[in-house]
SEFIZA-3560 file (N, C-alpha, C; in Angstrom, 3 decimals):
REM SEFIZA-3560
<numar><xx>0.849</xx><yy>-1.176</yy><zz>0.000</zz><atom>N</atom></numar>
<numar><xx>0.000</xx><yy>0.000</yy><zz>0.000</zz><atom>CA</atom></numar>
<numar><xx>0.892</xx><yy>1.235</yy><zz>0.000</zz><atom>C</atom></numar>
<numar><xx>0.462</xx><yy>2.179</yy><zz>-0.639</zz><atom>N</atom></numar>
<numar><xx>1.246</xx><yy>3.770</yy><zz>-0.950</zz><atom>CA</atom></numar>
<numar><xx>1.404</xx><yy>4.265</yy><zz>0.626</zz><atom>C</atom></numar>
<numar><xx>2.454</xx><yy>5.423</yy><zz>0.825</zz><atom>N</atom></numar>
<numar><xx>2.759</xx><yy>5.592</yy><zz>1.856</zz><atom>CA</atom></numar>
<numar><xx>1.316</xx><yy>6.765</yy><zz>2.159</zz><atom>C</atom></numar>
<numar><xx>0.528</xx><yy>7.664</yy><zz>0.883</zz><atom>N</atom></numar>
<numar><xx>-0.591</xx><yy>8.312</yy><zz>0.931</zz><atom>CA</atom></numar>
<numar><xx>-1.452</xx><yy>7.426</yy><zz>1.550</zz><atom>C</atom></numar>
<numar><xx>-1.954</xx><yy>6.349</yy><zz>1.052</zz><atom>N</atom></numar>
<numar><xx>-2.803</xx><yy>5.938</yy><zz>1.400</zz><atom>CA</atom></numar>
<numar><xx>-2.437</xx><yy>5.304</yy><zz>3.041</zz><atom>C</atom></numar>
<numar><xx>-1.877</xx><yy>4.607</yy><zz>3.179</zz><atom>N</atom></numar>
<numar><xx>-1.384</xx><yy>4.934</yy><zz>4.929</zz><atom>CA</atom></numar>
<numar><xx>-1.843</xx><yy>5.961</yy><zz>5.597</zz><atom>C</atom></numar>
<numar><xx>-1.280</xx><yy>6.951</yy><zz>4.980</zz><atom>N</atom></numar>
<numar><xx>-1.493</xx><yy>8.380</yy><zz>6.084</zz><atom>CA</atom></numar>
<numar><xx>-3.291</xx><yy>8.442</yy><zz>5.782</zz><atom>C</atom></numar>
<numar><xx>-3.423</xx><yy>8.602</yy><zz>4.316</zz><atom>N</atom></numar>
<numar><xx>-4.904</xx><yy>8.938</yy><zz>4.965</zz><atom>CA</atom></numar>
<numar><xx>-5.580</xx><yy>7.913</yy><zz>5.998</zz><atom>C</atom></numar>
<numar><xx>-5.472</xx><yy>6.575</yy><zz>6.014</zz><atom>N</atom></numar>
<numar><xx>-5.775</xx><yy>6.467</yy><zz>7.578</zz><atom>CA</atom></numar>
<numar><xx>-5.891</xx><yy>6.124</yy><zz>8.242</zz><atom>C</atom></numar>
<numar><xx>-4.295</xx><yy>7.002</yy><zz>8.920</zz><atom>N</atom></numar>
<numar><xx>-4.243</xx><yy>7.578</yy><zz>9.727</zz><atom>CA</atom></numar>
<numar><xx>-4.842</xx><yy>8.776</yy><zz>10.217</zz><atom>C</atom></numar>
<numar><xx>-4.769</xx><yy>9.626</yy><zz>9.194</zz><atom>N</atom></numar>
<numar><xx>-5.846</xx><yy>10.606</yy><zz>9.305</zz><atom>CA</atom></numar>
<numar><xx>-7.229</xx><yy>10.384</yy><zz>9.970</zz><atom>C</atom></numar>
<numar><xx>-7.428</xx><yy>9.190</yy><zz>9.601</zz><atom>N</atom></numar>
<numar><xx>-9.274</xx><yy>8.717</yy><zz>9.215</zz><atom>CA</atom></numar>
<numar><xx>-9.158</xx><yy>8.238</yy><zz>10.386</zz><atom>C</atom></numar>
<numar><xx>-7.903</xx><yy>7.384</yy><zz>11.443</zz><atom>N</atom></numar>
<numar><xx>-8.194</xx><yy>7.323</yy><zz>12.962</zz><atom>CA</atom></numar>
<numar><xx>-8.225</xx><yy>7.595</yy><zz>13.859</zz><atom>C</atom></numar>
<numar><xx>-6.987</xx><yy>8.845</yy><zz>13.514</zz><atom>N</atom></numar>
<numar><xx>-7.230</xx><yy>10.529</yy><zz>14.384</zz><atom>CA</atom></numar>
<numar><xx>-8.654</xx><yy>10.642</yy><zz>14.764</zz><atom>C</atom></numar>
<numar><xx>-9.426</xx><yy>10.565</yy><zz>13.621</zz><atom>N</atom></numar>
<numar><xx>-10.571</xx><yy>11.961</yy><zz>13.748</zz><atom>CA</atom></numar>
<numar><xx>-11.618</xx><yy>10.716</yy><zz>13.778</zz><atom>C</atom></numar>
<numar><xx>-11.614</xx><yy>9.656</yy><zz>13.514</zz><atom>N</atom></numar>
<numar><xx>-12.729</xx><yy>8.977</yy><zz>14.399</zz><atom>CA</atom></numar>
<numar><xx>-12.296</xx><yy>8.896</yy><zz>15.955</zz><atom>C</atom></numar>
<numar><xx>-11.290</xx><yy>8.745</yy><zz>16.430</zz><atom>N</atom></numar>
<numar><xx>-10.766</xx><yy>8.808</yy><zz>17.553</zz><atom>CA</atom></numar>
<numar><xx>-10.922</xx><yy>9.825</yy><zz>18.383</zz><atom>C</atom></numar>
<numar><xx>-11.234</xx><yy>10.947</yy><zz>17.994</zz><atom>N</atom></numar>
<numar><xx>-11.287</xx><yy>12.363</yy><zz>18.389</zz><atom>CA</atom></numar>
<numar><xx>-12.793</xx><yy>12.303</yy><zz>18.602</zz><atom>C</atom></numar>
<numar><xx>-13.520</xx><yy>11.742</yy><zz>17.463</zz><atom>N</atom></numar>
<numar><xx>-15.050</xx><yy>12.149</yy><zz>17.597</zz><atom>CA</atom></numar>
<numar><xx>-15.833</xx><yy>11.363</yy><zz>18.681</zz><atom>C</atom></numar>
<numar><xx>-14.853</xx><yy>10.212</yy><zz>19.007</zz><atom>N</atom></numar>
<numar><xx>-15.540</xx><yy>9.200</yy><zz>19.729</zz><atom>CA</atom></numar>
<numar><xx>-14.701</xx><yy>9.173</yy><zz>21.391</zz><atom>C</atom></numar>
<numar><xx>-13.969</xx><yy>9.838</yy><zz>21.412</zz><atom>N</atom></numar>
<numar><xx>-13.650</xx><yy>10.419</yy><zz>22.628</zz><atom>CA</atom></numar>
<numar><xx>-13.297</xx><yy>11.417</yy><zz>23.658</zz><atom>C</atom></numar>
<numar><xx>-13.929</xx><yy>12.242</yy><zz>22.395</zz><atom>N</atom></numar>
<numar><xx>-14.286</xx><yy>13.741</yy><zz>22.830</zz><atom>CA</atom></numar>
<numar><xx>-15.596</xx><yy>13.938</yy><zz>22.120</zz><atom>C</atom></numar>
<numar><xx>-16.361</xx><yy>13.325</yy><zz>22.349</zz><atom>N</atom></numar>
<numar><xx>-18.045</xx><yy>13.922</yy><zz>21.538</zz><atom>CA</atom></numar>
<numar><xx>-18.441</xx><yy>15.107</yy><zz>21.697</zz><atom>C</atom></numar>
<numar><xx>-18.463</xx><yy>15.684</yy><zz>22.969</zz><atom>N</atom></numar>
<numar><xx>-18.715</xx><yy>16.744</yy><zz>22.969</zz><atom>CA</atom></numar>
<numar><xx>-18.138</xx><yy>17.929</yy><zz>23.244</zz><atom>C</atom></numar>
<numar><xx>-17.053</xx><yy>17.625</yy><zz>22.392</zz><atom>N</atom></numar>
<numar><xx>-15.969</xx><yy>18.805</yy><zz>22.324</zz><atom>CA</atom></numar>
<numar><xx>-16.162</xx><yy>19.622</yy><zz>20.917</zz><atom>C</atom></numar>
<numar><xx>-15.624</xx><yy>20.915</yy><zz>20.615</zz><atom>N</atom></numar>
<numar><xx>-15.310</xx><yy>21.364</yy><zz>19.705</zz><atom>CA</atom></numar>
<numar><xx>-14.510</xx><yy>20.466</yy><zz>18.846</zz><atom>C</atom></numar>
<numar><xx>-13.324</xx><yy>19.743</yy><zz>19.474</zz><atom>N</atom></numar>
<numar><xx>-12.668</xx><yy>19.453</yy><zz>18.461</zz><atom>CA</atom></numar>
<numar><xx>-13.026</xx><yy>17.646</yy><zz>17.883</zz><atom>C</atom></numar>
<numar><xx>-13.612</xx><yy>17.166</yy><zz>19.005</zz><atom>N</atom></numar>
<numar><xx>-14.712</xx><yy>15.812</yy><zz>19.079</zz><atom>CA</atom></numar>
<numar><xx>-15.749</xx><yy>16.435</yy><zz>17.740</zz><atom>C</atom></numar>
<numar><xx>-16.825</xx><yy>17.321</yy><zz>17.486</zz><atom>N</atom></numar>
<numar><xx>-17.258</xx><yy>17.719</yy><zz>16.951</zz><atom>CA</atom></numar>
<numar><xx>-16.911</xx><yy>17.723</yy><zz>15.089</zz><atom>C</atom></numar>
<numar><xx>-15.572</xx><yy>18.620</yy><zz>15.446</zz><atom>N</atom></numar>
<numar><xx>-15.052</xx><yy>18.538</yy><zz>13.891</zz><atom>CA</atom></numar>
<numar><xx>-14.860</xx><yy>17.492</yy><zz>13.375</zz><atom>C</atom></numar>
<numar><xx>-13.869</xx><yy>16.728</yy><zz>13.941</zz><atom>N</atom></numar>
<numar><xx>-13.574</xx><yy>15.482</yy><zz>13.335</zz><atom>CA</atom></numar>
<numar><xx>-14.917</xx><yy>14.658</yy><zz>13.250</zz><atom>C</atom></numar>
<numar><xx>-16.064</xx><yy>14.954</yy><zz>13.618</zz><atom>N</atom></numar>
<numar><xx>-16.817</xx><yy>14.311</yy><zz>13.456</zz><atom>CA</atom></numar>
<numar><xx>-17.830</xx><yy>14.504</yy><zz>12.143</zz><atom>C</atom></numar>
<numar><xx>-18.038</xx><yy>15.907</yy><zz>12.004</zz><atom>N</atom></numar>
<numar><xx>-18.119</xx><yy>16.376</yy><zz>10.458</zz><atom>CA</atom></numar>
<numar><xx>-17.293</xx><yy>16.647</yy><zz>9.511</zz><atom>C</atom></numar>
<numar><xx>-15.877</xx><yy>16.359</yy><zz>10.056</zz><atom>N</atom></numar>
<numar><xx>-15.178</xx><yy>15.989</yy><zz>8.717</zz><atom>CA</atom></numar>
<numar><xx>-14.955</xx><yy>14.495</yy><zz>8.315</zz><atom>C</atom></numar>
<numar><xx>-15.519</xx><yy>13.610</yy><zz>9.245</zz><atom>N</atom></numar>
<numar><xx>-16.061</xx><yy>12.076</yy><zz>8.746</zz><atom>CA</atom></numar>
<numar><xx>-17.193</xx><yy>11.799</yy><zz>8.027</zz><atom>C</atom></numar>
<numar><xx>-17.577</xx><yy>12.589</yy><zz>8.408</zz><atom>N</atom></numar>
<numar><xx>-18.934</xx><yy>12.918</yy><zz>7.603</zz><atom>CA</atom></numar>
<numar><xx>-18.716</xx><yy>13.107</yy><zz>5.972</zz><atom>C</atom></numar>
<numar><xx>-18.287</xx><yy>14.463</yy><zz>6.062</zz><atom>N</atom></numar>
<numar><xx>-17.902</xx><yy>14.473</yy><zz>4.703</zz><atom>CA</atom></numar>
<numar><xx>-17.415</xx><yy>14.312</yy><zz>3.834</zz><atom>C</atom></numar>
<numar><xx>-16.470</xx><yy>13.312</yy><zz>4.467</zz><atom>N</atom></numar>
<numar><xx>-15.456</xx><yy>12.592</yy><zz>3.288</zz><atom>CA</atom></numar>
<numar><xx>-16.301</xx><yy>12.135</yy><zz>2.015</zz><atom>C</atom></numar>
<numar><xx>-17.302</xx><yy>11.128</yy><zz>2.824</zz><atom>N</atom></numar>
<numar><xx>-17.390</xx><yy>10.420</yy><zz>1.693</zz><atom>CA</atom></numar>
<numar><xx>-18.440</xx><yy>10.886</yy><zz>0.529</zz><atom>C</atom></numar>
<numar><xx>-18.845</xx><yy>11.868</yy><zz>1.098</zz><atom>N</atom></numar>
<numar><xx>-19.598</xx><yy>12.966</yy><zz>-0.381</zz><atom>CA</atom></numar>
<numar><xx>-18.646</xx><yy>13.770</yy><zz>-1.140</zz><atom>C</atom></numar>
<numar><xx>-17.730</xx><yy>14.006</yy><zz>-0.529</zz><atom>N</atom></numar>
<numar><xx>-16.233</xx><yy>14.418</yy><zz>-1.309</zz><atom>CA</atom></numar>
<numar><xx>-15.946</xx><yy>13.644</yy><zz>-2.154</zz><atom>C</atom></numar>
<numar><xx>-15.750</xx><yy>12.384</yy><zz>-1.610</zz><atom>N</atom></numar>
<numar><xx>-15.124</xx><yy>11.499</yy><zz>-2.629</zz><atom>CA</atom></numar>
<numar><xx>-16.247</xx><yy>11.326</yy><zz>-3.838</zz><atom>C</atom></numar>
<numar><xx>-17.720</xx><yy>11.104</yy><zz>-3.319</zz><atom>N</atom></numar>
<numar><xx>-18.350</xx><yy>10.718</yy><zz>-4.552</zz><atom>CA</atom></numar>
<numar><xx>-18.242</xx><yy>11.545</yy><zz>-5.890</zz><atom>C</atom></numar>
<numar><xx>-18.351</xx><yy>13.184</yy><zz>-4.669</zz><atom>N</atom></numar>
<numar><xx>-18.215</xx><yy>13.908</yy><zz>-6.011</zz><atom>CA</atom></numar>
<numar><xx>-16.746</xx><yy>13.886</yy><zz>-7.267</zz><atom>C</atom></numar>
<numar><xx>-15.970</xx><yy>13.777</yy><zz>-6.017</zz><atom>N</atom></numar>
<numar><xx>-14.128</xx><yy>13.726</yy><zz>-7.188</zz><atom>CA</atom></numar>
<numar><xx>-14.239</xx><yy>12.191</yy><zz>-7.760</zz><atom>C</atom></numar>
<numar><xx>-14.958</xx><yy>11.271</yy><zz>-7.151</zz><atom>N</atom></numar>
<numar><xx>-15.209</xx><yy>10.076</yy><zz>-8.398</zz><atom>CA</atom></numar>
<numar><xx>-16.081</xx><yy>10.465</yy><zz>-10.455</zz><atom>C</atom></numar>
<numar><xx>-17.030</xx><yy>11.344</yy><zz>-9.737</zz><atom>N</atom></numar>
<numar><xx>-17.658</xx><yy>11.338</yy><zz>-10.956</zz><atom>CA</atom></numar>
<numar><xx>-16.748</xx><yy>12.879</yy><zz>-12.251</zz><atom>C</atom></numar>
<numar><xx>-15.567</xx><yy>13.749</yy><zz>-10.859</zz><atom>N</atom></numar>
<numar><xx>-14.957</xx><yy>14.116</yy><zz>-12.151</zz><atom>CA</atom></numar>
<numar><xx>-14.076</xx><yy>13.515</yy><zz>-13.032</zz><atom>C</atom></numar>
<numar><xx>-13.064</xx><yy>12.533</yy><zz>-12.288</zz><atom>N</atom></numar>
<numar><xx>-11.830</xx><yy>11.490</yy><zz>-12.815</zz><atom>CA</atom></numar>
<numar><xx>-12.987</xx><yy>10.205</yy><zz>-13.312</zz><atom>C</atom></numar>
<numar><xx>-13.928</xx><yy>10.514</yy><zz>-13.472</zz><atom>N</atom></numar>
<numar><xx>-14.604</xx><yy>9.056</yy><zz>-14.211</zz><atom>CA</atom></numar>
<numar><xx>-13.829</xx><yy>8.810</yy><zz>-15.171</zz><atom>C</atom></numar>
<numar><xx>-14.031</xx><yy>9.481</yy><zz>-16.080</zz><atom>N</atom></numar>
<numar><xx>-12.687</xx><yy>9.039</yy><zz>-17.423</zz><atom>CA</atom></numar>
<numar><xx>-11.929</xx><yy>8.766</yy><zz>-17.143</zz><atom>C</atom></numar>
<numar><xx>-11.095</xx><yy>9.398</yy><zz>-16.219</zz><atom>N</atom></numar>
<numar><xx>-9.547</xx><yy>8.665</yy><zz>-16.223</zz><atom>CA</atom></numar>
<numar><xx>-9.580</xx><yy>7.141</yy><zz>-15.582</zz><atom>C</atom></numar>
<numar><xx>-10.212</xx><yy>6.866</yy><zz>-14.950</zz><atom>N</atom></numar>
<numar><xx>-10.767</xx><yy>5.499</yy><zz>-14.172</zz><atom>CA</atom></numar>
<numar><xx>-11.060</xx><yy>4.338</yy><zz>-14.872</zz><atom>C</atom></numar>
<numar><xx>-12.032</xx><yy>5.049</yy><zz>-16.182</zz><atom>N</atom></numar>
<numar><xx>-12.306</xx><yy>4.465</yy><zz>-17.189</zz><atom>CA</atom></numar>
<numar><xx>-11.252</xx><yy>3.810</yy><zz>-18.092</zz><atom>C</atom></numar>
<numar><xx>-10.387</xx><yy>4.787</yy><zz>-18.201</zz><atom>N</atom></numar>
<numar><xx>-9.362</xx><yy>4.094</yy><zz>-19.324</zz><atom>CA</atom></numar>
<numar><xx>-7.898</xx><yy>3.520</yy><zz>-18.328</zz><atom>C</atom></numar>
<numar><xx>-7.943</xx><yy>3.437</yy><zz>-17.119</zz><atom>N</atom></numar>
<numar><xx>-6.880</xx><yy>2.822</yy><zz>-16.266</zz><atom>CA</atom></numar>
<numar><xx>-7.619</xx><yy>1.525</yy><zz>-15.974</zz><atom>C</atom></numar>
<numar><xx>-6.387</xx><yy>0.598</yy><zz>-16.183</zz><atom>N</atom></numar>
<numar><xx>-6.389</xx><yy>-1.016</yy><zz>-15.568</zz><atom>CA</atom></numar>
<numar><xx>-7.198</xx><yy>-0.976</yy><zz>-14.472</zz><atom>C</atom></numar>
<numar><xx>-7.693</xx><yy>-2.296</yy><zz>-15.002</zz><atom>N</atom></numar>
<numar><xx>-8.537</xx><yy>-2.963</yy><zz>-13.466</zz><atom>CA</atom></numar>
<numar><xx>-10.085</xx><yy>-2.546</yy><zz>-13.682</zz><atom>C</atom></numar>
<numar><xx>-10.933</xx><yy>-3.321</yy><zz>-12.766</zz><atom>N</atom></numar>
<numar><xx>-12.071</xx><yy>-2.545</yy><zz>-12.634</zz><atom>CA</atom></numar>
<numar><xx>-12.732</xx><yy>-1.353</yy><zz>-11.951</zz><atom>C</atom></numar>
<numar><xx>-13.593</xx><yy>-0.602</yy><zz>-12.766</zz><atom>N</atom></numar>
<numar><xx>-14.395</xx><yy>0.295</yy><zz>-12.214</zz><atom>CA</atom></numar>
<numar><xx>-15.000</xx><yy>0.188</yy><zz>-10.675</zz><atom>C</atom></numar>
<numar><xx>-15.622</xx><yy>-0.882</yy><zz>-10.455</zz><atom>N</atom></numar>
<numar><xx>-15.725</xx><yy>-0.729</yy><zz>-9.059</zz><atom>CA</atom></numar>
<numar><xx>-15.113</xx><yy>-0.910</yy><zz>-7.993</zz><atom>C</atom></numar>
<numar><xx>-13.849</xx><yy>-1.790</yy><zz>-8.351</zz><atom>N</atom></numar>
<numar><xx>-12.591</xx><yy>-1.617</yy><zz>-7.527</zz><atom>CA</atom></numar>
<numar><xx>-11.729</xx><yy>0.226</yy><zz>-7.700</zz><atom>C</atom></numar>
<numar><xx>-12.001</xx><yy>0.932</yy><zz>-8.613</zz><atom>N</atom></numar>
<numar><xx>-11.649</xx><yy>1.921</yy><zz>-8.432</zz><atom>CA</atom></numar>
<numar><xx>-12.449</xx><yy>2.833</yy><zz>-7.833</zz><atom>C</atom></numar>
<numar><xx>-13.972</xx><yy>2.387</yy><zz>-8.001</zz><atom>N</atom></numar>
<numar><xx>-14.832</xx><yy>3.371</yy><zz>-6.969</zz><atom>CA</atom></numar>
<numar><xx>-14.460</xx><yy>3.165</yy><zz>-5.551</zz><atom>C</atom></numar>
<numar><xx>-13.974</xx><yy>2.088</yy><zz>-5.118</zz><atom>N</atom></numar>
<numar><xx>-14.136</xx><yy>1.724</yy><zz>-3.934</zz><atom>CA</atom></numar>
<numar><xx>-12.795</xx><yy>2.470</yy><zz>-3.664</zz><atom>C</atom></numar>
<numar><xx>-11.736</xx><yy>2.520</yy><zz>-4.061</zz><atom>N</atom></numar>
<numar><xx>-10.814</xx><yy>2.902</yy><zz>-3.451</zz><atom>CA</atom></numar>
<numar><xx>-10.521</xx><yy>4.450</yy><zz>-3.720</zz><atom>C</atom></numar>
<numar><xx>-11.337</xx><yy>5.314</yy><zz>-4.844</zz><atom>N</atom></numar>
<numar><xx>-11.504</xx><yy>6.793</yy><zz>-5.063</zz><atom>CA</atom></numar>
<numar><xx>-12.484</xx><yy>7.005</yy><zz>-3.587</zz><atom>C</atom></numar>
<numar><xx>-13.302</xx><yy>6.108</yy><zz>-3.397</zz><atom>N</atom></numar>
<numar><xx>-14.193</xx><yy>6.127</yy><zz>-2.050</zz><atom>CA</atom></numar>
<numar><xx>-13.550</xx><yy>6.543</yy><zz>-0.667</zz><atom>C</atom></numar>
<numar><xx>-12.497</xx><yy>5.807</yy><zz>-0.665</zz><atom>N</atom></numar>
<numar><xx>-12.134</xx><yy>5.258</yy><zz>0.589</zz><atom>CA</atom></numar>
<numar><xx>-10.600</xx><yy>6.784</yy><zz>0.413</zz><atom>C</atom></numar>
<numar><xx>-9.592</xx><yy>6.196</yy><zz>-0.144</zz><atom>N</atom></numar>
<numar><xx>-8.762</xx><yy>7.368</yy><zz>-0.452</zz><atom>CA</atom></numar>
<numar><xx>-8.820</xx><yy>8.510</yy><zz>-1.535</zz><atom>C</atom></numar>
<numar><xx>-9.523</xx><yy>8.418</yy><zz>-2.295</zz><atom>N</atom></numar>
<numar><xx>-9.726</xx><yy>10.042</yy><zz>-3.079</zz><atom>CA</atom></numar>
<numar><xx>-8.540</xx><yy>9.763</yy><zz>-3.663</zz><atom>C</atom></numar>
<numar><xx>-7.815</xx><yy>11.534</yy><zz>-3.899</zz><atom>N</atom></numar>
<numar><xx>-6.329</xx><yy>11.889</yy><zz>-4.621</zz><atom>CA</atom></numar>
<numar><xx>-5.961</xx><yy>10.389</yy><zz>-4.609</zz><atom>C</atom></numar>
<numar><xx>-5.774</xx><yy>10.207</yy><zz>-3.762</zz><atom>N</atom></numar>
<numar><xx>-4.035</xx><yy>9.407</yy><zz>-3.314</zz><atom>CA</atom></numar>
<numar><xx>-4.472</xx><yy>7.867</yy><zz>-4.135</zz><atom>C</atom></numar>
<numar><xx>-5.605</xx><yy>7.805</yy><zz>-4.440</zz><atom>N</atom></numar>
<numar><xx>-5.516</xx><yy>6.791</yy><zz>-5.346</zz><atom>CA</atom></numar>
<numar><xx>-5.473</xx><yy>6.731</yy><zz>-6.567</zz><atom>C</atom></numar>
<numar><xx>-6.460</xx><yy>8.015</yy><zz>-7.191</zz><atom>N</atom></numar>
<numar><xx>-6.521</xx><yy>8.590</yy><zz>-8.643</zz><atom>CA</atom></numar>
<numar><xx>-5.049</xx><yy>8.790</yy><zz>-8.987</zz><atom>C</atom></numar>
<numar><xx>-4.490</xx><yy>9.634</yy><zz>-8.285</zz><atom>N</atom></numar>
<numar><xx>-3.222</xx><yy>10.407</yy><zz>-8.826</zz><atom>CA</atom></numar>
<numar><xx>-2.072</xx><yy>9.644</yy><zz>-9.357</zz><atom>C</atom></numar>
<numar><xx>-2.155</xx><yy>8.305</yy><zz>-9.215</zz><atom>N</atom></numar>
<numar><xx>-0.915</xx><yy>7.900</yy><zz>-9.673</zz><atom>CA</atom></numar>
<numar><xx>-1.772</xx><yy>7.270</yy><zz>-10.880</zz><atom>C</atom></numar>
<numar><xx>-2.563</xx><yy>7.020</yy><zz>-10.774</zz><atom>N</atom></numar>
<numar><xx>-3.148</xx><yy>6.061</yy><zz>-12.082</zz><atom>CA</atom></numar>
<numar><xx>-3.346</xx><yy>7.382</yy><zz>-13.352</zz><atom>C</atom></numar>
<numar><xx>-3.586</xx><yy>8.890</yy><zz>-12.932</zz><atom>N</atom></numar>
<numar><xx>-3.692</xx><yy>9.606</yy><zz>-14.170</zz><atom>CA</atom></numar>
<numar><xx>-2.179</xx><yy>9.916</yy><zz>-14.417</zz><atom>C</atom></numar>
<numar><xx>-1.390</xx><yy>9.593</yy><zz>-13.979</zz><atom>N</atom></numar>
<numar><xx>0.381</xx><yy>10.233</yy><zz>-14.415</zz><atom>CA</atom></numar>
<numar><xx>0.418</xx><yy>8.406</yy><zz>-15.390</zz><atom>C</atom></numar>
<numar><xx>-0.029</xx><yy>7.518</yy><zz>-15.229</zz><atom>N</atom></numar>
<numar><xx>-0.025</xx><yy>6.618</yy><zz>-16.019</zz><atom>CA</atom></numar>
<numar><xx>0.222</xx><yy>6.516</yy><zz>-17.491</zz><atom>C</atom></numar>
<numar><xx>-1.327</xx><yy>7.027</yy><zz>-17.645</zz><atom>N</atom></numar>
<numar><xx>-2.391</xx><yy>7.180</yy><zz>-18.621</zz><atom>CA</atom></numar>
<numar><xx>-1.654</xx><yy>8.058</yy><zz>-20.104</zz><atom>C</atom></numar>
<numar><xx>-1.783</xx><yy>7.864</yy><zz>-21.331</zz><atom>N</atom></numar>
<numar><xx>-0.721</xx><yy>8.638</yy><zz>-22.258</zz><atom>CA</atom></numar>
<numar><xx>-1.904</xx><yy>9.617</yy><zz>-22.458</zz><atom>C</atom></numar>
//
């Protein structure tokens, strides 16, 4: 696995970690709507790199799943691929 995708998460256990043991903190709080919104982030940056997804190896829903889960850090090496 990429050293990006590592960190994101890590990232992703920070801030569930934060939300779930500080709930009712400010900073319990954030991390808790920025878990939130990942994954409407991602849907949306899935449907702009659709093409590029499209014409990179492997399948489409193995690439949704992992544009899902890591975003950039998964797209980005597969469009420096691509001619």
């Amino acid at each position: 696995m990429a050293t990006q995708k590592l960190v994101t998460l890590v990232v992703y256990a920070v801030l569930a970690a934060l939300a779930f043991l500080k709930p009712n903190s400010k900073v319990g709080n954030a991390g808790k709507w920025i878990l939130i919104s990942i994954p409407f982030v991602h849907l949306v940056e899935f449907a702009f790199v659709y093409k590029v997804l499209q014409q990179a190896e492997g399948s489409l829903l193995g690439h949704f799943v992992q544009t899902f889960m890591f975003g950039y850090a998964h797209w980005a090496p597969l469009y420096q691929t691509l001619p």
